[in-house]
C-alpha positions in Angstrom: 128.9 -9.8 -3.4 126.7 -12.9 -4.7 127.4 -16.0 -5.7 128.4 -16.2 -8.8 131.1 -13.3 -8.3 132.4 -15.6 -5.0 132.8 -18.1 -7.8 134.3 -16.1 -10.2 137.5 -15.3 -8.2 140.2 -17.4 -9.4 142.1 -17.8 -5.5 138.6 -18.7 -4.3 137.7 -21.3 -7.1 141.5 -22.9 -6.5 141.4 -23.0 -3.1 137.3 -24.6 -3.3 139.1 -27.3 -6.0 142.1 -28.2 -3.3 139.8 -28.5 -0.5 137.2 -31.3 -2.6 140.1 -33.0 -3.9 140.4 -36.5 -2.6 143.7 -37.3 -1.9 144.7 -33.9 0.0 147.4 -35.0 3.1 147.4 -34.0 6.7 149.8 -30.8 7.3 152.4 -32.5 9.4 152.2 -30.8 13.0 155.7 -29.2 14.4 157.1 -31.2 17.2 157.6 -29.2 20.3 160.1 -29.4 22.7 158.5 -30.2 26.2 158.1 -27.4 28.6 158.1 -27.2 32.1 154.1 -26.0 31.9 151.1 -28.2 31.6 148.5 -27.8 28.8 146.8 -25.1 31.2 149.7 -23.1 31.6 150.4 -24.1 35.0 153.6 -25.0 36.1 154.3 -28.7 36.6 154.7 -30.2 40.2 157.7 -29.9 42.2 159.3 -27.1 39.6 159.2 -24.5 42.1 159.9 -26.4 45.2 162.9 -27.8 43.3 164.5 -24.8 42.2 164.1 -23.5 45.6 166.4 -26.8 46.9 168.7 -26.4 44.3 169.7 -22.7 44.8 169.0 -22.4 48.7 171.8 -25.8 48.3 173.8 -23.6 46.7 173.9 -21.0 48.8 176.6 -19.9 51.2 174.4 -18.7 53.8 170.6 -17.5 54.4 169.3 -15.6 51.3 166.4 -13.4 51.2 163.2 -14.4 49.9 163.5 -11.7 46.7 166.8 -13.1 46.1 165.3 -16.5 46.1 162.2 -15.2 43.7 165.0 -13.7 41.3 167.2 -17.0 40.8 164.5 -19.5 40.3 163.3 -17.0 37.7 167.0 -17.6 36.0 166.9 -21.0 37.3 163.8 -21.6 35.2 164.0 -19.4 32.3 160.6 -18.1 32.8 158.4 -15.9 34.9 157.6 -17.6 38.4 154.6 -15.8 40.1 155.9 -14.7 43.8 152.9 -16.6 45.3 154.4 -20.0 44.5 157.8 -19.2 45.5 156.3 -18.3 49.2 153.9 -21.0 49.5 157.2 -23.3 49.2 159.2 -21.6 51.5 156.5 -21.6 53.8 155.3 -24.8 53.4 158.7 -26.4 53.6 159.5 -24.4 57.2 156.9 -25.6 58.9 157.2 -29.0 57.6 157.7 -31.8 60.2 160.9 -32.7 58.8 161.9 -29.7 56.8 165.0 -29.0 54.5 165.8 -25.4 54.9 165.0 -23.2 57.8 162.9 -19.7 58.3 165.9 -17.7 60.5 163.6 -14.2 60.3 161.1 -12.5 58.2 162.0 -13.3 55.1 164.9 -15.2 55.2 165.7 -18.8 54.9 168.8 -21.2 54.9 169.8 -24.9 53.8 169.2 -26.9 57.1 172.0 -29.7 57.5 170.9 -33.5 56.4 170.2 -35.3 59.4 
């Protein structure tokens, strides 16, 4: 296709008109609600970690770690790599002051405030 048939198409020759205009306006941008996720994707700090506290708090007894994964998924509202979830638990059991305890493989509890 040359030029002059670019030209000739009326959709083209409207939309070449709108963009040389002068007084065209900014498109105003959708406001979006804020997320628990940085600009990267990654989730902010202390989301994990803080869903862990709240639902090993609410906990009856010690949970297992999958059980843990699954309800800071719900907690959260959205997918929670296992990686994170581990690295807290760990992390926070071998603390020097820590919150919640290791009991076995895989298991942890709410250790009492001191």
């Amino acid at each position: 296709m040359d030029l002059s048939a670019l030209l000739s198409n009326s959709e083209t020759e409207a939309l070449y008109k709108r963009l040389t205009k002068r007084d065209r306006q900014q498109v105003a941008r959708v406001q979006v609600k804020p997320r628990d996720r940085s600009r990267d994707g990654k989730l902010k700090f202390g989301t994990v970690s803080g869903a862990v506290m709240e639902d090993l708090a609410r906990a009856e007894g010690p949970k297992r770690y999958i059980e843990i994964h699954r309800e800071v998924e719900e907690l959260l509202r959205m997918p929670v790599r296992r990686g994170s979830v581990k690295q807290c638990l760990s992390a926070e059991a071998k603390h020097r002051r820590p919150r919640f305890g290791r009991l076995a493989r895989g298991q942890y509890r709410m250790l009492e405030p001191r």
